[in-house]
N, C-alpha and C positions, 0 to 999 in steps of 0.2 A: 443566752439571748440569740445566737447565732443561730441555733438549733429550731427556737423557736418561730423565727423573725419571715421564712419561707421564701424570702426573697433570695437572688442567687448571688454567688462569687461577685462575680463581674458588675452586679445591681451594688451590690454594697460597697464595694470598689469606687463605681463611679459617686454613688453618693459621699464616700468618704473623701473624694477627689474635689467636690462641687464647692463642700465646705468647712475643710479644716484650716483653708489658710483664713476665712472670715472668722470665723473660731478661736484663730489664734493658735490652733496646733501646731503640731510641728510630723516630722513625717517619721517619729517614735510610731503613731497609731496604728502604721500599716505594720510593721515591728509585732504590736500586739496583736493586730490580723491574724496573720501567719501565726504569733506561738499558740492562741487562743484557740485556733483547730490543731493545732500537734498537742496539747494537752488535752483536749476531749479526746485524743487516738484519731480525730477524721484526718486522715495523712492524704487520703486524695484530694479531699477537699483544698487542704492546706495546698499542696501540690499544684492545684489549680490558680488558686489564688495568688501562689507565685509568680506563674505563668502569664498571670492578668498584669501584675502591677509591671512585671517585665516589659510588655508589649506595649502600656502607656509612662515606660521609660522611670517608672517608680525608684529609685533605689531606695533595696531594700538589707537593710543591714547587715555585718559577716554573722553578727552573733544569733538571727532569727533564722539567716540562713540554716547555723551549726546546728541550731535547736531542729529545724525540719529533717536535715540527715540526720540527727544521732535518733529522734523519733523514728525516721524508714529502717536506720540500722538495725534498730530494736525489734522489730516485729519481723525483720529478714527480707526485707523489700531491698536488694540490690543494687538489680538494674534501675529500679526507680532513683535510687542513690545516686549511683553512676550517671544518668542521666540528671539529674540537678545540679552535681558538682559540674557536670561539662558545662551546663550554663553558667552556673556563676564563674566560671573559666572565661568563656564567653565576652560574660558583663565586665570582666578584667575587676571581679574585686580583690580586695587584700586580704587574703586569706591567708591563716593562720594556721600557728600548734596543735589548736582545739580543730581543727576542720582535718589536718592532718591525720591525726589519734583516732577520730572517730569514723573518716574512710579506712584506715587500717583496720580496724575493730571491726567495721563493716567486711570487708573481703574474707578476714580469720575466721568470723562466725560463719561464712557460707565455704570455711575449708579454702577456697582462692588464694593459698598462700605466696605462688609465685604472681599474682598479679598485684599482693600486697607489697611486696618487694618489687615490684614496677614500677607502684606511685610512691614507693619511697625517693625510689631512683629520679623519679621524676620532680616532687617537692621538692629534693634537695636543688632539681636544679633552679629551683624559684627562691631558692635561700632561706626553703623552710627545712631547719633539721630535726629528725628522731632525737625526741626525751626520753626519760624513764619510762612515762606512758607507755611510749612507742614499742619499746622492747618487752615491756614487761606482757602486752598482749599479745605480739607475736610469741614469746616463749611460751605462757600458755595456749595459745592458740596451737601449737606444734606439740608438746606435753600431753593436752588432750586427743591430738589425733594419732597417738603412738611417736611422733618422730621425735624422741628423746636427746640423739645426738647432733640434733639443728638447734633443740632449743637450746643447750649447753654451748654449742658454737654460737648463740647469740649472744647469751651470757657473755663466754671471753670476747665476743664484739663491743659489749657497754665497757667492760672493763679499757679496751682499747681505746674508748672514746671518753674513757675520767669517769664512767658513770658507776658508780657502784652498787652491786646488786641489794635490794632489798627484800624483806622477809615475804613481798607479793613474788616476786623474782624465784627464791627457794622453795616458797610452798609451794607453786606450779610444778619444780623442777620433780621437787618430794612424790607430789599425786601420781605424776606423768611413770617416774620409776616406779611407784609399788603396783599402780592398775598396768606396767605393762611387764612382770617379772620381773622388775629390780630393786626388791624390796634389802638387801646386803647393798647397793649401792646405797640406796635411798638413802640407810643410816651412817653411811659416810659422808653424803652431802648434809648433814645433819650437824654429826661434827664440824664439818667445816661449817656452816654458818657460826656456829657458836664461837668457834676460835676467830673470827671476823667481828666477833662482837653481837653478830647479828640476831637475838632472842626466839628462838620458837616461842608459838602463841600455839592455842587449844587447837585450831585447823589443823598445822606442822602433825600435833600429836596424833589427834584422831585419825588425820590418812595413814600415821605410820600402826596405827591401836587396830584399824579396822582393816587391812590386810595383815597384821601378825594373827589375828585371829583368825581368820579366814584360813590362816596356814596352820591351823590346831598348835600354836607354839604358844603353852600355859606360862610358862616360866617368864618367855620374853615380855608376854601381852603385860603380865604383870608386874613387871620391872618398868614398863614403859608409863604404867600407870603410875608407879610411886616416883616415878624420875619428875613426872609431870607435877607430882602435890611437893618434895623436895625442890622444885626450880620455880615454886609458887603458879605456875600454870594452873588456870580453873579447870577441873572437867566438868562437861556441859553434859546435857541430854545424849549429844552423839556418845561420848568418852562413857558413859557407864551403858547404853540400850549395847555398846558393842560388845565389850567385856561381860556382860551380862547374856547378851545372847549368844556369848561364845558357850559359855556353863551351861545353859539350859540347853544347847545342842548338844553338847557332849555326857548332860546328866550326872553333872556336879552339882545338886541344885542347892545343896548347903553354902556354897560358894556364892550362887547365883542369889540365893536373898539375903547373902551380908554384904555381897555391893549395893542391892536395892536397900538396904536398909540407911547404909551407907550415903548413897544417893538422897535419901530424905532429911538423915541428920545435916547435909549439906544445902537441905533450902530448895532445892530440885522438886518440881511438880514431877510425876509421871505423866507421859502421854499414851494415847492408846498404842501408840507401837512399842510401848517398855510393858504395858501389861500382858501386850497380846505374846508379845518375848515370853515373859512369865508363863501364861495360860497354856503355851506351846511346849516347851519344857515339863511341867510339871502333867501337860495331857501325856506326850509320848514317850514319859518311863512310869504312867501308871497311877499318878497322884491325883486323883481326879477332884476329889474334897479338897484339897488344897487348890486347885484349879479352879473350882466353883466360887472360894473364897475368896480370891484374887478377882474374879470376874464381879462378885458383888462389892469390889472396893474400887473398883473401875466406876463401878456403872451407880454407887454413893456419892462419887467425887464429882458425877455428872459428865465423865468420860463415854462418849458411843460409842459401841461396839460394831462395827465394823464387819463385811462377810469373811476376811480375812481371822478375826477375833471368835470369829463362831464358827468357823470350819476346822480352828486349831481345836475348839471343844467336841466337834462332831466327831472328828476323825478320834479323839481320847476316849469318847463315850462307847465309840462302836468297836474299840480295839477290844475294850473291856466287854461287851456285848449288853451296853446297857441300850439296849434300842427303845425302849420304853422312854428314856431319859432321852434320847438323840430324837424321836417324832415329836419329844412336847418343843424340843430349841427349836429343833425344826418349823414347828406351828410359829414360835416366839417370832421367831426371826422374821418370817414372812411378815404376821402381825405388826413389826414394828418397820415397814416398810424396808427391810436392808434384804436386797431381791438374790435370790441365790444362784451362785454360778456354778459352772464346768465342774471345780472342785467340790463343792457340796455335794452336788447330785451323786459324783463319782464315790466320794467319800459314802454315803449313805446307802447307794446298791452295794459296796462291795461288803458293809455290815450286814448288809441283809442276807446278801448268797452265801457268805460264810456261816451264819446261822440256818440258811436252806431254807427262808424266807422269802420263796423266788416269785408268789405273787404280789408279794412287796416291791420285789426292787424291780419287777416289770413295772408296775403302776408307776413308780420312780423316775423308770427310763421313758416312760410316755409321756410323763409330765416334761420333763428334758427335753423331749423333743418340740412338744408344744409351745416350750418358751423358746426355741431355736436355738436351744442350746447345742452342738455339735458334739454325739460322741466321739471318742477316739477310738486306736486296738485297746486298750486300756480297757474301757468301760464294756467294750465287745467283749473281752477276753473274760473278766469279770463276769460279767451276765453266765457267758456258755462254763463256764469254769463251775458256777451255780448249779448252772442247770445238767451238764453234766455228771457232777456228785447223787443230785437226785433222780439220776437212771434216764430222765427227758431227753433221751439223744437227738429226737424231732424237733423240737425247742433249740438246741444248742447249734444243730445242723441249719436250722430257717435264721439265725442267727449271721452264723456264717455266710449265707447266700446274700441277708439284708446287706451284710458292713460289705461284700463283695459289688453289689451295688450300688452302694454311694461310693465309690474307688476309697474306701478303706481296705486299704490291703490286710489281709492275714499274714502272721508272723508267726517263724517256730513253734510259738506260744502256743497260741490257735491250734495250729497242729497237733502239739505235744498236747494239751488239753481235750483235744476230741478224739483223740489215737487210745488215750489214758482211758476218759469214758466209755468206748467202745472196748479194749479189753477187759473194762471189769466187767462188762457185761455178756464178755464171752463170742462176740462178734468182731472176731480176728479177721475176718474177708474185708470186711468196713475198715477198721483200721489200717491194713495196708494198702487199701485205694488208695485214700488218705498220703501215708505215706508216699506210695506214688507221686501222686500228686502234687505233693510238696518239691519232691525231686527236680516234677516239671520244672516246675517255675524255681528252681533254682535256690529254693533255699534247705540252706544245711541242716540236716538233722544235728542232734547233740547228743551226750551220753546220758543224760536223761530221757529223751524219747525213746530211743535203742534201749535202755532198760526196763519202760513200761511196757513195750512187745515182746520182750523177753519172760519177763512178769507174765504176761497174758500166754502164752503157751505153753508155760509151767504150770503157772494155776488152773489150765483147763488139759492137763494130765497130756500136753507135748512139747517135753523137755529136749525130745531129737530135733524136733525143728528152731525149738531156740538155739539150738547150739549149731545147727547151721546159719543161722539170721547174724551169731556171733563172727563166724566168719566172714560174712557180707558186711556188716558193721567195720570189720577190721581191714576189711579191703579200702574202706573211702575215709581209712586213717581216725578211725573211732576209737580211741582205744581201754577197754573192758576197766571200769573201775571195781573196788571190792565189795558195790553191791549188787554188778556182774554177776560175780561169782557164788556170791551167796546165794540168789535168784536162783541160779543152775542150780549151783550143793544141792540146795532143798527141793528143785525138782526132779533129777534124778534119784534121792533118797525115798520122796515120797512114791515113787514108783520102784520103791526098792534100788534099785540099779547105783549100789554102792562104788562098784570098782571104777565106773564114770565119776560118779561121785569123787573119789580119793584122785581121780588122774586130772580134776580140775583142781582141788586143793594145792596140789602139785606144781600146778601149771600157777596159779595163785600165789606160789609162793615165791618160784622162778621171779615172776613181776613185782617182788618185793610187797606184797598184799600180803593182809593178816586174815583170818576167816574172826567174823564174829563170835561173840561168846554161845548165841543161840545157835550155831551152824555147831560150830563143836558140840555140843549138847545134843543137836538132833544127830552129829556123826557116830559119838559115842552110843546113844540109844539105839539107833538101828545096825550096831556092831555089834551089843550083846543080844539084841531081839531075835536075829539071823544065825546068833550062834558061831562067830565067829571070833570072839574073845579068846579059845583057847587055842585054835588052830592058825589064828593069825595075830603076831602083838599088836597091841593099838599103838599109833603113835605116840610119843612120851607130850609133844607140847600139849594135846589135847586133854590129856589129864590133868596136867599140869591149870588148864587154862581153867 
């Protein structure tokens, strides 16, 4: 009616002023005023209207009052709080517990903890005191913001004051420990609830079930689970999508569908985030038909799938390389309005460059950019990674330049990526600009990049200047892994040049490094080739090997 009626605050105010005492009202109505815009959510309005009956001396009740703050508290409107309760300060009404609790509640939620602790200090001194309420929202109010050891000292503050903690009290304390690393405390205040009498309920469990997982501990996660059906504790939806998404990350999936199974014989609907658990799982160790199956028992039950649901199948489709399969979900999913993000696109070029499908995953990256999507290095590194493989230096290199000017920085990657492509293609001048380059600006090669130039001047018949690059690598503390070595071995063999050869093995071995089976085999072959079996012994491990 209010909504409708276009007449303002202050108009309906005074009509309500003109004629409720001939009416026979009483001055409940303006009561219903005010709650009647904090329940449609119009809080200014309400606000306003307060402001009106104040100025024609209206009083207006403690309890519509409370209803309008706990309304501002709820949506985070503060100051505007602040500034209400000073008036009804003000108007000297009798202000209560409930007005109390819910400026407390107010300050906690905007984090304001020392000014919640002001107007305690200050209610008390109007002879309003802190209830359970009261403490029990400051302790989570601290719990959730990391300060663990405040919310525990408010704990032995209720105790001080006769109040004894309750199971809202402990599950704060519980959350507060495992989201902040005190998941071993956690289950000591656990215990102690219990020895207090005080019962954990499904929450208690589930925050202690969903960070023991989080910490890969199968043993515990699963003790915690039958501790819960042994103490008649329900598990809900949260209690199995956790335990069940711990299996499908870890690729226990036998595990993971005899909790779902589990879950069903116990009356539990699935929602899309325990299928898409499932579809995730059973995409990223390979089961893709069992993924599909799952995806049509979703989408039977009338569960939608979600872009989250259809990227865990994309990225499964395209691990396997069924791109065929990944362009029709692809078509699907647009089709069915579910708009595709960052991960999609990403997910779907890097199937394509790995198959060397690089006018695919252009066309990809142009539609990405179309929707304003923002690639990252990621999706850069991807593309030139691509385009690289397929000899496109110029593609990989306009690349580079692109993500250089939108300030995507290039990383190692990048580098190590176009360093790689340019020495298989025999253009070592190019690669060490590059390298250069990289230097500039400060970032550190790795013993990966130092072995692709190494690679690249051995395969193009100079193994002398790899083995000087070795020593420049070992200068800025790089230090030669055993495919180093093996790189060298085989490029000095291949240019015959054995006794280099033998005096890096040597040096290989010094480093506690083993030579591959293949390096021995090419050392051995070009030992007898050159004729040198009878006049030199071979060494016994290479035979051996």
């Amino acid at each position: 009616m209010i909504r409708r009626s276009g007449a303002s605050r202050t108009e309906i105010i005074d009509s309500l002023l003109g004629t409720y005492e001939k009416c026979g009202s009483n001055l409940y109505v303006f009561d219903l005023f005010i709650r009647t815009y904090v329940q449609a959510r119009k809080f200014r309005e309400a606000v306003e209207a307060f402001r009106a009956l104040k100025i024609r001396n209206v009083c207006v009740s403690i309890n519509a009052c409370n209803s309008l703050l706990g309304g501002l508290g709820k949506i985070g409107w503060v100051d505007l709080a602040r500034e209400v309760y000073e008036e009804m300060v003000r108007s000297r009404m009798d202000l209560n517990s409930y007005t109390l609790n819910i400026m407390v509640n107010v300050f906690c939620k905007d984090g304001k903890m020392e000014k919640a602790k002001e107007f305690l200090m200050e209610m008390e001194k109007r002879g309003i005191f802190a209830d359970i309420v009261t403490y029990n929202t400051m302790i989570n109010a601290y719990c959730r913001g990391g300060n663990i050891e405040k919310g525990l000292e408010m704990m032995r503050l209720m105790r001080d004051k006769d109040m004894e903690p309750c199971l809202l009290t402990y599950n704060s304390i519980v959350n507060g420990l495992c989201k902040n690393g005190g998941y071993e405390r956690a289950k000591e205040v656990l215990n102690e609830m219990m020895q207090i009498g005080v019962s954990p309920d499904t929450a208690t469990y589930n925050t202690l079930l969903v960070e023991c997982c989080r910490k890969d501990n199968v043993v515990e996660a699963e003790g915690l689970f039958d501790e819960m059906l042994r103490r008649g504790v329900v598990p809900d939806l949260v209690s199995y999508s956790s335990i069940i998404g711990f299996f499908s990350r870890t690729g226990n999936l036998g595990r993971m569908m005899t909790y779902y199974k589990d879950m069903q014989c116990k009356g539990l609907t699935p929602d899309k985030f325990v299928y898409t658990i499932l579809i995730g799982g059973f995409c990223r160790h390979g089961a893709i038909s069992d993924a599909m199956r799952v995806r049509d028992e979703m989408i039977k039950l009338g569960c939608q799938m979600d872009v989250v649901t259809y990227n865990s199948i994309l990225n499964g489709l395209c691990k396997e390389k069924m791109l065929c399969e990944a362009d029709a979900l692809f078509s699907e999913m647009v089709e069915r309005g579910v708009l595709p993000d960052f991960c999609t696109y990403t997910t779907l070029i890097n199937g394509y460059c790995k198959t060397g499908y690089m006018d695919k995953a252009s066309s990809l990256f142009t539609s990405m950019l179309q929707r304003n999507l923002k690639p990252d290095v990621i999706t850069y590194n991807t593309l030139i990674d691509g385009f690289c493989k397929a000899g496109e230096m110029e593609r990989a290199i306009e690349l580079r330049d692109d993500m250089i000017s939108k300030m995507i920085h290039p990383n190692y990657i990048t580098y190590g990526t176009l360093m790689n492509g340019f020495c298989d293609g025999g253009f070592l001048s190019e690669a060490f600009k590059l390298w250069n380059e990289m230097i500039d600006k400060g970032i550190e090669p790795n013993i990966v990049i130092c072995n692709c130039l190494i690679k690249g001047y051995c395969r193009h018949g100079d193994p002398g200047k790899a083995l000087e690059f070795l020593k420049k690598m070992k200068s800025r503390g790089i230090f030669p892994d055993y495919i180093t070595y093996n790189t060298l071995i085989h490029g000095f063999l291949k240019e015959e040049n054995i006794d280099i050869a033998f005096d890096l093995v040597k040096q290989m071995e010094k480093e506690n490094l083993v030579p591959d089976l293949v390096t021995c085999n090419v050392i051995l072959a070009q030992f007898c080739r050159l004729g040198r079996c009878k006049s030199q012994p071979i060494p016994i491990q290479y035979t051996e090997r």
